[in-house]
C-alpha positions as CSV (number, residue, x, y, z in Angstrom):
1,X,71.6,84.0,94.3
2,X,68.0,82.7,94.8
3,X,66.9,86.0,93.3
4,X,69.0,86.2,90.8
5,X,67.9,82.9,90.0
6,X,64.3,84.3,89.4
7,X,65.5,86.7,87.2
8,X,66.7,84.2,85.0
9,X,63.5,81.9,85.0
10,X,61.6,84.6,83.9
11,X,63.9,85.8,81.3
12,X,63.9,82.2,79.7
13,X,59.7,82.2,79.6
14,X,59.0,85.3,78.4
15,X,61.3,84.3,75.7
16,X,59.4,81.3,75.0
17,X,55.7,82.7,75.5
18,X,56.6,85.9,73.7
19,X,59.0,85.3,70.7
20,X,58.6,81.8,69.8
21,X,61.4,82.4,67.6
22,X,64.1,83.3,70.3
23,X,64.9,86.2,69.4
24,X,64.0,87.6,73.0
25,X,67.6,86.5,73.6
26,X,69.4,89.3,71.5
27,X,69.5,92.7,72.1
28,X,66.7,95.0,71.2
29,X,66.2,95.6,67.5
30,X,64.9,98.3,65.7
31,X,62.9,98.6,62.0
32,X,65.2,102.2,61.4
33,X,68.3,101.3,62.4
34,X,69.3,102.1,58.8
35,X,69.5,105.5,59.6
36,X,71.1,105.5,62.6
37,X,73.9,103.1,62.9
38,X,75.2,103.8,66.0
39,X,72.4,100.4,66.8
40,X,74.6,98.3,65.4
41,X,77.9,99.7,65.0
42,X,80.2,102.2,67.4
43,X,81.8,102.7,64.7
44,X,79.6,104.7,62.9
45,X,79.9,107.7,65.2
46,X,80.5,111.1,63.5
47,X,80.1,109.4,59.9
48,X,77.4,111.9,59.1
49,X,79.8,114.9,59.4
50,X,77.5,117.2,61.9
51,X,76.3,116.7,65.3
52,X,72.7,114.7,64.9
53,X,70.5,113.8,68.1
54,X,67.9,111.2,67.8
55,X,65.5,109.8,70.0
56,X,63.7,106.4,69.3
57,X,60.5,104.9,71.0
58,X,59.5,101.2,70.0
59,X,56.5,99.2,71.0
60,X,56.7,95.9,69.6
61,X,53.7,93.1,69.5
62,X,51.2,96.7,70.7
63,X,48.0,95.5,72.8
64,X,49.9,92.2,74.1
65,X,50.2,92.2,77.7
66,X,53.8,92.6,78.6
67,X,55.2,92.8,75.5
68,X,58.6,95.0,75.0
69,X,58.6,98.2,74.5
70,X,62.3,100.3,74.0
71,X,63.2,104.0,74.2
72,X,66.9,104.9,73.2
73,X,68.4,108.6,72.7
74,X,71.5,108.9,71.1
75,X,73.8,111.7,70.5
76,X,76.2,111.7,67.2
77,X,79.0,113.9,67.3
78,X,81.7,114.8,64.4
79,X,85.0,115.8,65.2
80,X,88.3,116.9,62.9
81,X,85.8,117.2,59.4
82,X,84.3,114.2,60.2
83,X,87.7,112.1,60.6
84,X,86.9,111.4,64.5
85,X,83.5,110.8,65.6
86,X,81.8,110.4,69.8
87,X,78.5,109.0,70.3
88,X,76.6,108.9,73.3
89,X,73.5,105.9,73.8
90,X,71.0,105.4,76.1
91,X,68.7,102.8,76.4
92,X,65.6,101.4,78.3
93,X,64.1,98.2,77.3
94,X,61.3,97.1,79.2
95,X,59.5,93.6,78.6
96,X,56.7,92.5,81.6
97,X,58.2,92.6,84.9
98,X,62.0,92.7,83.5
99,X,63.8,95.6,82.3
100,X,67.0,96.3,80.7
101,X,69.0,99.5,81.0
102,X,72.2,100.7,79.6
103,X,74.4,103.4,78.9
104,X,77.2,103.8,76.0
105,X,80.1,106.2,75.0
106,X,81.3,106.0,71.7
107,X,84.5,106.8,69.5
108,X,85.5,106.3,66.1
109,X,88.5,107.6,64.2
110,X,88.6,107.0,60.2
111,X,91.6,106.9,57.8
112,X,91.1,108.0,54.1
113,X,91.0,104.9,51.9
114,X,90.8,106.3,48.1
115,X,89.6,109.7,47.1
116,X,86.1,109.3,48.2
117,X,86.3,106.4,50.3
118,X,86.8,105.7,54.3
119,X,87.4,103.0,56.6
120,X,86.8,103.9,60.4
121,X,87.2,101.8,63.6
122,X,85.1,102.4,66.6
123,X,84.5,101.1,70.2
124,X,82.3,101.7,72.9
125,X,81.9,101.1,76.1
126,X,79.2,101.2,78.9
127,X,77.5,99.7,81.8
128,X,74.5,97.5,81.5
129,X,71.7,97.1,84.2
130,X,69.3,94.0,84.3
131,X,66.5,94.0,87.2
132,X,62.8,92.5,87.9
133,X,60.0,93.8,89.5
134,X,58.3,90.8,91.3
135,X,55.6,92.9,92.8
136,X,54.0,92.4,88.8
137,X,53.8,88.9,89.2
138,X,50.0,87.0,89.5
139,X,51.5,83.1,91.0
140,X,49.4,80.9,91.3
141,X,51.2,79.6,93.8
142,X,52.1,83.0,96.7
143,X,54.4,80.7,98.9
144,X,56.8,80.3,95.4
145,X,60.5,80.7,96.9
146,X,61.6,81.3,92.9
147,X,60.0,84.8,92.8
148,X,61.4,87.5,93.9
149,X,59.9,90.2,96.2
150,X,60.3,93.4,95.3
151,X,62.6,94.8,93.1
152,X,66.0,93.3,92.1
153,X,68.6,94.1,89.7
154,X,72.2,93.0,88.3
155,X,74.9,95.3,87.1
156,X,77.4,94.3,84.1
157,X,80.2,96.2,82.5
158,X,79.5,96.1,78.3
159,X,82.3,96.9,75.9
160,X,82.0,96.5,71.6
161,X,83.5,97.1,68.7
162,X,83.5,97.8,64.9
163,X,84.3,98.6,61.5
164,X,82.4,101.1,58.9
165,X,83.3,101.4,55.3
166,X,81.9,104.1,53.3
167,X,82.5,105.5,49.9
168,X,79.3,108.3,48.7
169,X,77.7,105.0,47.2
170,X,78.4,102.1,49.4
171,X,78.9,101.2,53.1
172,X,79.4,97.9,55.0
173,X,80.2,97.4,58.3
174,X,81.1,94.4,61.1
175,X,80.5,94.8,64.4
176,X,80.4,92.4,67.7
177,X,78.5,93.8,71.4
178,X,79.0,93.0,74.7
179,X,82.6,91.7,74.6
180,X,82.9,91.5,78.2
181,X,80.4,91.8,81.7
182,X,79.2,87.9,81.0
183,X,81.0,86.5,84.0
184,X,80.4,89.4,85.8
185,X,76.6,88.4,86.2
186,X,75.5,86.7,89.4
187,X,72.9,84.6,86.8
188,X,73.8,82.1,84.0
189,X,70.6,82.3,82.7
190,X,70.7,86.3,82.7
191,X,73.9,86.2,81.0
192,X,72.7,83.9,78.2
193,X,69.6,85.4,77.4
194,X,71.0,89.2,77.0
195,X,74.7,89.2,77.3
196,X,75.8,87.0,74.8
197,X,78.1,88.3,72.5
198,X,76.4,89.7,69.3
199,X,77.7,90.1,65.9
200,X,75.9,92.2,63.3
201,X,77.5,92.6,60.1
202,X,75.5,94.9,57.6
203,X,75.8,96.5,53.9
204,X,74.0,98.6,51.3
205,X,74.2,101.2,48.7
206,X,72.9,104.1,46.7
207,X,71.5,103.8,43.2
208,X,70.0,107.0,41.2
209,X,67.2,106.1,39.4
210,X,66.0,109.7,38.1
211,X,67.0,113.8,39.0
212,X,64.6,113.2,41.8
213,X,64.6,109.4,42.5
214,X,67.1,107.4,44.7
215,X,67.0,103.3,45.5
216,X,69.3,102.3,48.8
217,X,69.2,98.7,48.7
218,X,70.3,97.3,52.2
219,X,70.9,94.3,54.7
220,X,71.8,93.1,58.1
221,X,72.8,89.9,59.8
222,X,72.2,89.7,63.3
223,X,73.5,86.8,65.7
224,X,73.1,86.9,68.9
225,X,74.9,83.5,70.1
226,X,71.7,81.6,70.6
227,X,68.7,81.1,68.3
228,X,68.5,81.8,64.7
229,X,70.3,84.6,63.1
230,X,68.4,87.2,62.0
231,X,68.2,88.5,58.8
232,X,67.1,91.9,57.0
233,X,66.4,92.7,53.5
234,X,65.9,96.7,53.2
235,X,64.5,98.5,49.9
236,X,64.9,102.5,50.4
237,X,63.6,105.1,48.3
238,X,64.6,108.5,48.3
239,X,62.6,111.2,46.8
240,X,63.8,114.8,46.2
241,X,66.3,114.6,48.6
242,X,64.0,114.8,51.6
243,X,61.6,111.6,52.0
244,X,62.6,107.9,52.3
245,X,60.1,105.7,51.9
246,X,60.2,101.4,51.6
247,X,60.1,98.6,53.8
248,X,62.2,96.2,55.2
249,X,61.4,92.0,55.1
250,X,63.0,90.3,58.5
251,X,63.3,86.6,59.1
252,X,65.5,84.1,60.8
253,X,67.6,81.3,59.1
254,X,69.5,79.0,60.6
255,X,73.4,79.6,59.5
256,X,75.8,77.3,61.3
257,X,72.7,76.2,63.4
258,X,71.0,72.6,62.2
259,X,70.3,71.9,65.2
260,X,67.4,74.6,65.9
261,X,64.0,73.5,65.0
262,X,62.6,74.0,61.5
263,X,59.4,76.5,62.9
264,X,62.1,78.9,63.9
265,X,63.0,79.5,59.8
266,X,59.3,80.7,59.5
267,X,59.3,84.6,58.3
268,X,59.1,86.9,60.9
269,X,57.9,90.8,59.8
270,X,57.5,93.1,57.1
271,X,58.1,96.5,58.2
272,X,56.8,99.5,56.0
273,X,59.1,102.3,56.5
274,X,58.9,106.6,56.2
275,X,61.6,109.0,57.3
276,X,61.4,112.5,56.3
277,X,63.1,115.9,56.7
278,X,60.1,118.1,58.2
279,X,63.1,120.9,58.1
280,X,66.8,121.3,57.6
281,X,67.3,120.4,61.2
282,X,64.4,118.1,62.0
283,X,64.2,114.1,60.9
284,X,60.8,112.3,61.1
285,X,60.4,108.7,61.1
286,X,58.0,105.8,61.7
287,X,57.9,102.2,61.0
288,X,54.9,99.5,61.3
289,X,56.1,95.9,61.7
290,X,53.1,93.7,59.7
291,X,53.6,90.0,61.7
292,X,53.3,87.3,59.2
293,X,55.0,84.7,62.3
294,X,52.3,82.9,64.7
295,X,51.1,86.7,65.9
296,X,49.9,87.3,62.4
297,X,46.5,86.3,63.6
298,X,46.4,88.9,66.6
299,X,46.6,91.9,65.1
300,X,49.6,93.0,67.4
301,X,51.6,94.6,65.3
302,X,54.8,96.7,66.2
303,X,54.8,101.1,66.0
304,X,58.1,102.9,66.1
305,X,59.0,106.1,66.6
306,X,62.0,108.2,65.9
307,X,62.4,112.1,66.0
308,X,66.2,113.4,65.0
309,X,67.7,116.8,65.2
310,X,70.8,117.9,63.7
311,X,72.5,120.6,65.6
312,X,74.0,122.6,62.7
313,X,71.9,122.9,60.2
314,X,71.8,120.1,57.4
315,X,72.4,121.3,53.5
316,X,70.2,119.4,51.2
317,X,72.7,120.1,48.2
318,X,75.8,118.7,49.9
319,X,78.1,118.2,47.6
320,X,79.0,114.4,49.0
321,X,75.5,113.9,50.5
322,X,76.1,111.1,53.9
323,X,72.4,109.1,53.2
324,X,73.8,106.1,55.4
């Protein structure tokens, strides 16, 4: 319990030191998780009608010592034309001395709304791992009983759950993480700071502009419990079918919170955002997070990665293109 104990001291100062905002306390989040929605919501598995593969690396705040840095594969699979959908997610979070690790299986199953439009239900389920490697520590004080030697870790079951709404046009979604595992935790403190339950609801659409010119405006909502809830604004252009480019504005408000201080409203990131189709099978993508909170100063910005692979080949001139 002593150790566990530790784990949870350290969880609640790195997010103070490191996010000033809080949101250290919610789940890991990611600049592209527009076009991957397995993120957010379980039950977006299968909705892009083939098997898809993506891989995602993250290194938030770059150059600031112990600052987070997440890798994730997931695996998208399509079943029944699309009508039944299993997803796969793995995921590595690492932030200092703590790290998070956890693994998902998805399904989804969709009934036909209208003649173009869907409505799915999906739910996942997993196992969570939370550990601390007090060997990275520099005390001040050696003889401190509250850190832990060696390495120490704490296992959790995790369980969500969603909707997704689609139409060629128009999507929205509601989803809520880590339904269960909180008691399971040895640690309060570990259970508040990642295992609160999370709610992300999300939307967006598809206007034409031109023959060759495409606007997807988008947004998400992200509450994680405690803290501010985080909000994105998205602006998406799609040219020729092949490259997205835009960027995406995140900031925090305080929604059924009056409580929280008023420096946690501040704005957050801009993140400029380019996704590409290097072939019919391969998906390129990279985002830079422009700080304009109190790291705007430092220069320690935030690169992410994302390669994706579609195992059967994708058809540009789909007659009911999936761009969500």
């Amino acid at each position: 319990m002593k150790n566990s104990y530790s784990v949870g001291r350290f969880v609640a100062i790195m997010a103070f030191l490191l996010a000033g905002e809080l949101s250290a306390q919610q789940l890991p989040q990611f600049s592209q998780y527009m076009f991957n929605g397995l993120h957010v919501n379980p039950a977006y598995a299968g909705y892009k009608g083939e098997h898809y593969i993506q891989s995602t690396y993250r290194n938030q705040w770059a150059g600031l010592p112990g600052a987070p840095t997440t890798f994730t594969v997931t695996a998208d699979l399509s079943a029944n034309e699309g009508l039944m959908g299993f997803g796969v997610a793995i995921l590595s979070d690492e932030m200092g001395p703590a790290r998070t690790n956890s693994g998902l299986l998805s399904y989804a199953y969709r009934i036909q709304t209208g003649q173009a439009s869907f409505l799915g239900f999906g739910i996942s389920a997993g196992i969570s791992e939370y550990a601390i490697d007090g060997s990275m520590f520099n005390p001040n004080d050696f003889d401190d009983s509250e850190i832990p030697e060696g390495r120490i870790n704490l296992f959790t079951p995790n369980l969500n759950t969603g909707i997704f709404f689609h139409t060629p046009s128009f999507y929205a979604g509601f989803s809520a993480y880590n339904l269960i595992g909180r008691n399971s935790l040895e640690s309060e403190a570990v259970a508040l700071a990642y295992h609160n339950v999370h709610y992300y609801l999300t939307a967006g659409g598809l206007v034409p502009l031109s023959d060759a010119v495409q606007f997807k405006p988008s947004f998400l909502v992200r509450n994680g419990g405690r803290g501010p809830t985080n909000l994105d604004l998205n602006g998406m252009f799609l040219f020729m079918d092949r490259i997205w480019a835009g960027a995406s504005y995140r900031t925090n408000v305080k929604w059924g919170q009056d409580q929280l201080p008023d420096g946690l409203t501040a704005r957050n990131a801009i993140a400029l955002i380019l996704e590409l189709f290097a072939t019919e099978k391969f998906r390129l993508g990279y985002a830079y997070d422009v700080q304009t909170n109190a790291f705007s100063g430092l220069r320690n910005n935030s690169h992410e990665f994302s390669l994706g692979y579609y195992i059967s080949p994708r058809k540009v001139n789909m007659n009911n293109p999936r761009w969500f």
